[in-house]
C-alpha positions as CSV (number, residue, x, y, z in Angstrom):
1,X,7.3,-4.4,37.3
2,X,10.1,-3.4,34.3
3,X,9.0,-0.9,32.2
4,X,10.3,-0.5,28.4
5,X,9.9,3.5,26.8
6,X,10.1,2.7,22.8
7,X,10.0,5.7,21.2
8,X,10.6,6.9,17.4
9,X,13.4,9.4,16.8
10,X,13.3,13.1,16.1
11,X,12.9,15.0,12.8
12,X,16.1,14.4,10.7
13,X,17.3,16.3,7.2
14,X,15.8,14.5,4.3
15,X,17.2,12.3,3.2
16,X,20.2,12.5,5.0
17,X,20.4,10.7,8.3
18,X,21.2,13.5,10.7
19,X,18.8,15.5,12.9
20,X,17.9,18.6,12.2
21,X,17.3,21.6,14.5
22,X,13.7,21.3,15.1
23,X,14.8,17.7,15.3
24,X,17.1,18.9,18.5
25,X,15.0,20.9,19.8
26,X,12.1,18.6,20.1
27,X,14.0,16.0,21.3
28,X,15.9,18.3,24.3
29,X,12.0,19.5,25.2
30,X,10.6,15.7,25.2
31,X,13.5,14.3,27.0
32,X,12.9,16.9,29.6
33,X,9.6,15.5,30.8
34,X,11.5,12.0,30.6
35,X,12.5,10.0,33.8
36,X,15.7,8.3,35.1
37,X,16.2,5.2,32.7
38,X,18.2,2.5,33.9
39,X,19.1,1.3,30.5
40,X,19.4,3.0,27.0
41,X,19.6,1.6,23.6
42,X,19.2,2.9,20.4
43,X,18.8,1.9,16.5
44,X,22.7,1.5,15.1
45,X,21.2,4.8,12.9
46,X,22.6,7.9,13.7
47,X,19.4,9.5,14.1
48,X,17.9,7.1,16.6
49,X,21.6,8.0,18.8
50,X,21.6,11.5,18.1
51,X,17.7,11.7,19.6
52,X,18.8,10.1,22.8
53,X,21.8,12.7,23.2
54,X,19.3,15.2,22.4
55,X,17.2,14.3,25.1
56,X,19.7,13.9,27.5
57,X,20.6,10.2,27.4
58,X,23.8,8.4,26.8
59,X,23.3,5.2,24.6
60,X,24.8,2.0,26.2
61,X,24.2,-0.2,23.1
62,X,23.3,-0.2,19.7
63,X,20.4,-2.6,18.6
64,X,20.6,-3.5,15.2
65,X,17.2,-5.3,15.9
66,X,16.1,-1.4,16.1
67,X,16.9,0.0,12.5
68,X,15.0,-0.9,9.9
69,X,11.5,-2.9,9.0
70,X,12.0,-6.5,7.6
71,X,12.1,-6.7,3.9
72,X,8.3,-8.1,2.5
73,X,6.7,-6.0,5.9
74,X,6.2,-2.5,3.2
75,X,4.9,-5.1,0.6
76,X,1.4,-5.9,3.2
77,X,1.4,-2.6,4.9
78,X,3.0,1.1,5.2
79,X,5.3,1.4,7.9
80,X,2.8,4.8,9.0
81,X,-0.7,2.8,8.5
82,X,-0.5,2.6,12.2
83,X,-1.0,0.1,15.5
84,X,-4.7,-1.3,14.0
85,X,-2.9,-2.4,10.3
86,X,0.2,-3.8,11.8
87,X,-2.2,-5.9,13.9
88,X,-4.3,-6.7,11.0
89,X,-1.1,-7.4,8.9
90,X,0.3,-9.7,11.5
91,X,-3.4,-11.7,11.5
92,X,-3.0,-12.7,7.7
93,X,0.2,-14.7,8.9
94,X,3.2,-13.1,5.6
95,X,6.1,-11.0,6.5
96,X,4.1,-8.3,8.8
97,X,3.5,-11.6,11.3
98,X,6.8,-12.8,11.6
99,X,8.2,-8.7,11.8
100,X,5.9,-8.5,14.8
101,X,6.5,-11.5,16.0
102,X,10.9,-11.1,15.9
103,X,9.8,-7.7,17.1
104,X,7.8,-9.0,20.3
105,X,10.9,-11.2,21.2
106,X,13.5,-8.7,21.1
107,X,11.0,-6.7,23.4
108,X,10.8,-9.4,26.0
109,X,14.7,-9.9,26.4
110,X,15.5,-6.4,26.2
111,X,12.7,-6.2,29.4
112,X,14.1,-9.9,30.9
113,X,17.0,-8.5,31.7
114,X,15.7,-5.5,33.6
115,X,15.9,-6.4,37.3
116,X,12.4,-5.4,39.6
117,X,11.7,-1.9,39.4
118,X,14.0,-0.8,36.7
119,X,13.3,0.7,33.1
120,X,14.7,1.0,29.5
121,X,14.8,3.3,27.2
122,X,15.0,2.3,23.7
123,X,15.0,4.6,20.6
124,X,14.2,3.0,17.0
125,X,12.2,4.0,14.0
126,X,8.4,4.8,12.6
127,X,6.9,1.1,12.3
128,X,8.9,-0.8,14.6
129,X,7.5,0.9,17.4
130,X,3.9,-0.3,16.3
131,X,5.0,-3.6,15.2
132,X,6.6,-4.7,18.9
133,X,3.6,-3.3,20.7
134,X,1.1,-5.1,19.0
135,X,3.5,-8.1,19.2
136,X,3.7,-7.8,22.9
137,X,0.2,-7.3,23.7
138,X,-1.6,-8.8,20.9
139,X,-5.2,-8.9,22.2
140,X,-4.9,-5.1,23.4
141,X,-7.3,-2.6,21.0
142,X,-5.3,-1.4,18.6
143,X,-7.5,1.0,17.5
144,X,-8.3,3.1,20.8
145,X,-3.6,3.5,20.6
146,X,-4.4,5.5,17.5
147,X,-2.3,6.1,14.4
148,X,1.7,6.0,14.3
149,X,4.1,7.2,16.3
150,X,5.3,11.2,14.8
151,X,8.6,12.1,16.2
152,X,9.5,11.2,19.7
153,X,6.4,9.6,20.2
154,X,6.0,6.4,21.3
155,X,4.6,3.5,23.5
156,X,5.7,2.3,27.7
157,X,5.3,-0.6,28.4
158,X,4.9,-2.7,31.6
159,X,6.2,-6.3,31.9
160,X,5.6,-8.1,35.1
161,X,8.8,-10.8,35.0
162,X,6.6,-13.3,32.6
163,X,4.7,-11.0,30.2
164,X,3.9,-8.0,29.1
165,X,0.9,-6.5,31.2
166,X,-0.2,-2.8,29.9
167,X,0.6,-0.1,27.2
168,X,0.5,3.8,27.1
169,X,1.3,5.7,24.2
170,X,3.3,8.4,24.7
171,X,2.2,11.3,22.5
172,X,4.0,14.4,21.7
173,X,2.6,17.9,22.1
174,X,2.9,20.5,19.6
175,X,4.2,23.4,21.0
């Protein structure tokens, strides 16, 4: 089994791009109850590298496929309506299905080329964590994951060499 950690970045100064302590903080404490990853990748937005540092990870490579939802996506849906409305956005067939479904391929590569046993860390952005889970595992109930992903949230998932099997979603804990 390979296993991809998606998860959203921490809190940042609005609107600026940086984090900002609490931001820091939370991602240091999250990061702690983290595991070895064999690969790391982040959004090309300083935010989504600064988290990983944060939590104690060095980013290998940028993904540019990580940093922002596709244009006509915000126009069918808000990128915080959650796993159930990108799953009902990507039904209708516009701009949410073909996010989702860009989103599902990136997914599969980045865990294709995981060898057996091995795992990825990826960091990205509210909405594009939603949008590849539900394009991965399509028939799951998207309901029962619950709403977005807050800050450092996010989803695992387990790919068995041919397709994505399973999905937890990995909630933070206010402390």
């Amino acid at each position: 089994m390979r296993y991809l950690e998606v998860r959203r970045h921490a809190e940042r100064f609005k609107p600026g791009d940086h984090l900002n302590q609490n931001g820091v903080d939370m991602a240091r404490r999250v990061g702690q109850t983290m595991g070895h990853f064999d690969h790391v990748g982040a959004s090309t937005i300083i935010r989504a590298i600064e988290t990983a540092i944060a939590m104690g990870y060095a980013v290998e490579v940028e993904y540019p496929e990580l940093a922002m939802i596709e244009p006509g996506v915000e126009d069918e849906i808000a990128w915080d309506s959650g796993f159930a409305a990108f799953a009902g956005g990507a039904r209708k067939g516009g701009a949410t299905a073909r996010f989702v479904g860009r989103m599902a391929v990136f997914w599969r590569r980045v865990a294709k080329n995981l060898a057996d046993g091995e795992s990825a860390l990826l960091i990205t952005h509210g909405g594009l964590i939603e949008a590849g889970a539900v394009g991965v595992l399509p028939d799951a109930d998207h309901a029962a994951w619950g709403g977005f992903c807050g800050y450092c949230e996010g989803v695992r998932v387990a790919f068995d060499g041919e397709k994505f099997v399973s999905a937890e979603i990995l909630r933070v804990q206010e402390e």
